[in-house]
Each structure stands twice: as C-alpha cells, then as structure tokens.
N, C-alpha and C positions, 0 to 999 in steps of 0.2 A: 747500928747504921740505919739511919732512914731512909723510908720507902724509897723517895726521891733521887736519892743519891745512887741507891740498887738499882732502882732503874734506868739511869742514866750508865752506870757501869755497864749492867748488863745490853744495854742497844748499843754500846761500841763494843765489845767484847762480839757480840752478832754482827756488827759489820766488819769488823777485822776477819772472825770468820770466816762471813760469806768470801771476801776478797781471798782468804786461802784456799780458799772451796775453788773460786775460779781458776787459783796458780795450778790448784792440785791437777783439774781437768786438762789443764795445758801439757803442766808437766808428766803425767800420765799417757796424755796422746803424744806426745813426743818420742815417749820410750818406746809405746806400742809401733810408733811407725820406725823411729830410728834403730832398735834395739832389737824386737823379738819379730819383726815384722817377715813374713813370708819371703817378700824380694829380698831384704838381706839376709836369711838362713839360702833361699837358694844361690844367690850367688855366692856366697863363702863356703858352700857344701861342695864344692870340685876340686877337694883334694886339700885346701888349707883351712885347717880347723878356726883357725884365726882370726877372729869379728877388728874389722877395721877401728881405731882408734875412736874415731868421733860417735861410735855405736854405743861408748862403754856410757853416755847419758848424764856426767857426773853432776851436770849442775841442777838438771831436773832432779837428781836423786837426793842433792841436796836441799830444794825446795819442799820435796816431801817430806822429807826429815824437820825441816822447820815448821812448814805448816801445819803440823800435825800436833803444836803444843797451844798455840793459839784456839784451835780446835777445842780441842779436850778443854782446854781453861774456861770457852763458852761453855761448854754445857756443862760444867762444874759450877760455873756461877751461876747459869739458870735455875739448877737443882738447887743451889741454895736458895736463891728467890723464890723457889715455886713452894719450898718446906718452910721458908719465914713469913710466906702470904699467906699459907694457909693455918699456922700454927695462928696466927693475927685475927683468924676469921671465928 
C-alpha cells in the first residue's frame, strides 16, 4: 500500500474516531445523568426497587457499543502506519 493512500486511510479513520469520541461523551453523560445519577437512585430508593423505564439508556448503550469498533480500527491502523513508516526509514 503507498504512503499516500495510508495516510489518507488513516486521517479518516481519525476523524470517524474523533466523531465516536464525541457520541461516546454524550452518550456516557446521558447514562451518568439518566441512569446511575444521585436524584434518580434517591427517588426510586422509597420502597420500589424499580429504575423507571427511560433510566435503562438503551440507545446510548448501543452507541457505545458501536463506537467502540471504529475506535480500536483507528488505532490499529495508526499502529500499522507508524511500523511501515519506520520500517521505510
């Protein structure tokens, strides 16, 4: 594969990335507030064990589930870039 090509792979691969990096922050602050959040353990803690329906987060959880491959695929392909540029040197 040439230089050129790697590295144009790899800067999109980094910006898809980054764009998971931001769902991830989202969807992370979402759970933290909708899900494990102080105000909803204390209002559900007065007798019904029960976390109301919209608590259970499921789309954010599927978010991190996804972005989490885009991820890893950047920095696998960086690492391959960064061992064929210096093997080159």
């Amino acid at each position: 594969m040439r230089k050129k090509t790697l590295v144009k792979i790899t800067a999109l691969a980094g910006a898809l990335s980054a764009l998971c990096l931001v769902a991830y922050y989202l969807a992370l602050h979402d759970i933290f507030h909708d899900y494990v959040s102080a105000k909803v353990i204390q209002e559900n803690v007065s007798g019904s064990l029960s976390l109301p329906a919209w608590t259970a987060c499921s789309l954010e959880w599927k978010i991190v589930g996804i972005c989490f491959w885009p991820m890893v695929g950047f920095h696998a392909i960086l690492l391959v870039g960064l061992i064929r540029s210096r093997r080159e040197e």
